[in-house]
N, C-alpha and C positions, 0 to 999 in steps of 0.2 A: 300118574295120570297125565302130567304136561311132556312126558317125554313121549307118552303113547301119542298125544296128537301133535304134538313138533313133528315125529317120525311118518304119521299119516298126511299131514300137510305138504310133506318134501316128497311123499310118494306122488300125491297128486299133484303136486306142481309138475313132477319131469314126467309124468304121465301126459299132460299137459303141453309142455314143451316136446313132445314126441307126438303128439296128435297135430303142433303146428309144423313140425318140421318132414311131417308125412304130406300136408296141406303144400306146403312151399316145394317138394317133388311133384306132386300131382301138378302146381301153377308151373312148374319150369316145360312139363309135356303136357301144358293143355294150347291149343292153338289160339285161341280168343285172347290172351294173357299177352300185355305188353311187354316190348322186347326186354325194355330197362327190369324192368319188375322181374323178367327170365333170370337177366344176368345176376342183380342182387339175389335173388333166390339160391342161385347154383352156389353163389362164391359165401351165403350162409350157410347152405349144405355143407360144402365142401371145408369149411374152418371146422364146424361140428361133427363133420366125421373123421376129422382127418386125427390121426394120434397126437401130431405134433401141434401145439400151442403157439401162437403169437410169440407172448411172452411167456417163457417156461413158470409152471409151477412149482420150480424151488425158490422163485424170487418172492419174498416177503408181499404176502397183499396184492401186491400189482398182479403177481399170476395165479389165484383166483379171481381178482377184479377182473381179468380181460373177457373169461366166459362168464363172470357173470352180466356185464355191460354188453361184450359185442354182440352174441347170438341176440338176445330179446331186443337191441336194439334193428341188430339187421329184420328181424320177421315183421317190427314194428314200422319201418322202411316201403318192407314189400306190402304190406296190409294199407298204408297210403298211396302208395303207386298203381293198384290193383281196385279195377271198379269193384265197388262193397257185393253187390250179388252174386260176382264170380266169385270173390275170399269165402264168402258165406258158400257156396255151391262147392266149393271147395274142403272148406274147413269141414261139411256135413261127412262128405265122402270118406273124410282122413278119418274125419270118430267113426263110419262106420266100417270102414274095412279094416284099420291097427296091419297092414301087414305091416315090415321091415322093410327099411331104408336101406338101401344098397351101399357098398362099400365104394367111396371114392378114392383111389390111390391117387388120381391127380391131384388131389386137395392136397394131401399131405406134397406131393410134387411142389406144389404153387407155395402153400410155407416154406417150405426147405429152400426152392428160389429164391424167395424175398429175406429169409434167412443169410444166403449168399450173396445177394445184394448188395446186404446192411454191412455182412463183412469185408467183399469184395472194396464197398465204398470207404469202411473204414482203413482196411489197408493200404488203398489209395492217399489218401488224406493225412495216413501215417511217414507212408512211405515220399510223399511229393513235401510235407512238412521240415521231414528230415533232412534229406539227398536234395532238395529243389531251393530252401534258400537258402 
């Protein structure tokens, strides 16, 4: 009995987190929706749909910690940013239509850069540590 509603509970939650992250597509193409509120929007789509992870989930803890903090934190973000009648005008729309969220490959782009980055910088720092003093 407690694993039937553990397992109903986790249905409705991403059921849930699927209803806000239809809401936060609908705020990124509604035109009344502040610019800022656009961008965080896009770049929580874009983490939540993209394959690749922040920090990968083979790292102990930290990489299920990162989806479970970043997303709710970014949708919590744009729902401050965003006058409450449009979220709510918003939010009705996304429970009432459930389509699908479109597939971002630049999301995964934009990890995979900052991916690059982090490396690029540490090569950097390896290479100018060694060779530079």
């Amino acid at each position: 009995m407690i694993l039937r509603k553990t397992r109903l509970l986790r249905l409705a939650n991403t059921a849930r987190l699927a209803t806000y992250l239809i809401a936060l597509w609908k705020l990124f193409k509604h035109p009344r929706a502040p610019r800022v509120a656009k961008f965080v929007a896009v770049a929580v789509l874009a983490y939540a749909a993209s394959p690749i992870d922040l920090i990968p989930d083979f790292i102990p803890i930290l990489g299920q910690l990162d989806d479970l903090l970043i997303i709710p934190l970014g949708v919590a973000l744009v729902v401050r940013l965003v006058p409450k009648p449009l979220w709510n005008e918003l939010l009705q729309e996304a429970e009432r239509t459930r389509e699908k969220l479109p597939r971002f490959w630049w999301g995964a782009v934009l990890i995979v850069g900052v991916w690059l980055l982090l490396l690029g910088g540490f090569v950097w720092w390896l290479v100018r540590g060694v060779f530079g003093a």
